[in-house]
C-alpha positions as CSV (number, residue, x, y, z in Angstrom):
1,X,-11.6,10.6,8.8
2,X,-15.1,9.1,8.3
3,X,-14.3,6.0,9.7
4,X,-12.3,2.9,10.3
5,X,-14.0,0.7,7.8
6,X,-13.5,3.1,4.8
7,X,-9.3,3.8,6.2
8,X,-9.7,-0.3,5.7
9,X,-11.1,-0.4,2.1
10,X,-8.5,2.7,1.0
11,X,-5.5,0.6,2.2
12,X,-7.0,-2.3,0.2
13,X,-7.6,-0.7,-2.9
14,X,-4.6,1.6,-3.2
15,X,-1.7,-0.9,-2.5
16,X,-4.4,-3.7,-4.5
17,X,-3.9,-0.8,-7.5
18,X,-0.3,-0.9,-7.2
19,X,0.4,-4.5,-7.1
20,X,-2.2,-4.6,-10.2
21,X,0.3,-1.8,-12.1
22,X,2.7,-4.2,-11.3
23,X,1.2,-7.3,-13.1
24,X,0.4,-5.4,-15.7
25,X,3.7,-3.9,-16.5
26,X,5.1,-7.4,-16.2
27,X,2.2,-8.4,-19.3
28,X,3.3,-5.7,-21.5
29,X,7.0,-6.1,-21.4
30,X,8.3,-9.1,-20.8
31,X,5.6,-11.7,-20.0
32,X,7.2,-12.9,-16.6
33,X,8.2,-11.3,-13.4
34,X,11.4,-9.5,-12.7
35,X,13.5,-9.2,-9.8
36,X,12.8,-5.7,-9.4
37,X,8.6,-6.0,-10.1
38,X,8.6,-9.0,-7.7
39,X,10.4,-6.8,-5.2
40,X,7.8,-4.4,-5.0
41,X,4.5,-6.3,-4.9
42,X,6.3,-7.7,-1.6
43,X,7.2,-4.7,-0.1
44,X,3.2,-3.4,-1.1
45,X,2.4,-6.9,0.8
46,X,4.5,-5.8,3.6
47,X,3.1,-2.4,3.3
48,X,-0.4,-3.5,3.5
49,X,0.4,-5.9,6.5
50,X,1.9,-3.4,8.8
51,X,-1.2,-0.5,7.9
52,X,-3.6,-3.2,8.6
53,X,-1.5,-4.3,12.0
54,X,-1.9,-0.6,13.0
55,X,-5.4,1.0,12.1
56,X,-6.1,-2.8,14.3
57,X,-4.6,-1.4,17.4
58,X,-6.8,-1.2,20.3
59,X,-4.4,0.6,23.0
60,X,-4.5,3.9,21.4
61,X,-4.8,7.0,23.4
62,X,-5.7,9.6,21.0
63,X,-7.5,7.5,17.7
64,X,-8.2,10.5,15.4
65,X,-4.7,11.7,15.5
66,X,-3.4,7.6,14.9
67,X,-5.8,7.6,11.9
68,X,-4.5,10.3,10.5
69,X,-0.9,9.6,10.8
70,X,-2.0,6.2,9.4
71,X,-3.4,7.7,5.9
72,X,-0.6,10.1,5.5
73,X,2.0,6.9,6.1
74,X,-0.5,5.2,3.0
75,X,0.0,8.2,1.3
76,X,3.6,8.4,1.4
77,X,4.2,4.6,1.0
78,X,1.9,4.6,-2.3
79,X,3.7,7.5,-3.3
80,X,7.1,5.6,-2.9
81,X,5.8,2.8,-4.6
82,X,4.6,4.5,-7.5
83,X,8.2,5.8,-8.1
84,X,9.3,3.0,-8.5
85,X,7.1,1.4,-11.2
86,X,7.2,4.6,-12.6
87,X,11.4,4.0,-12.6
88,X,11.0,-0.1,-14.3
């Protein structure tokens, strides 16, 4: 892990990417949101708010291993969430 402030800027961009796929699936097909689209741009919201809540932490014991669980929980999460734009 190189540090903090670049885990930071990777949860930004990734689940900023995913909501963006969203949007633009939204433009291409139907013009307006869908129950399902809307559903998960708020679970990448919620996604991004619990990350942030935990790379914050200050009461860690042992940080390198916490980071580290912390990107492979990104990488999971985006993973999920790609699925399922991939699934709309």
């Amino acid at each position: 892990m190189a540090s903090v402030k670049n885990l930071k800027k990777d949860i930004n961009y990734v689940l900023g990417d995913i909501i963006e796929a969203v949007y633009i699936f939204e433009l291409t097909s139907t013009g307006k949101p869908s129950e399902s689209s809307s559903a998960i741009v708020t679970e990448a919201i919620t996604s991004f708010d619990s990350l942030m809540t935990k790379v914050n932490a200050k009461n860690v014991e042992n940080k390198k291993a916490h980071f580290k669980q912390i990107n492979k929980e990104l990488e999971q999460t985006a993973n999920q969430l790609i699925e399922k734009i991939n699934a709309l």
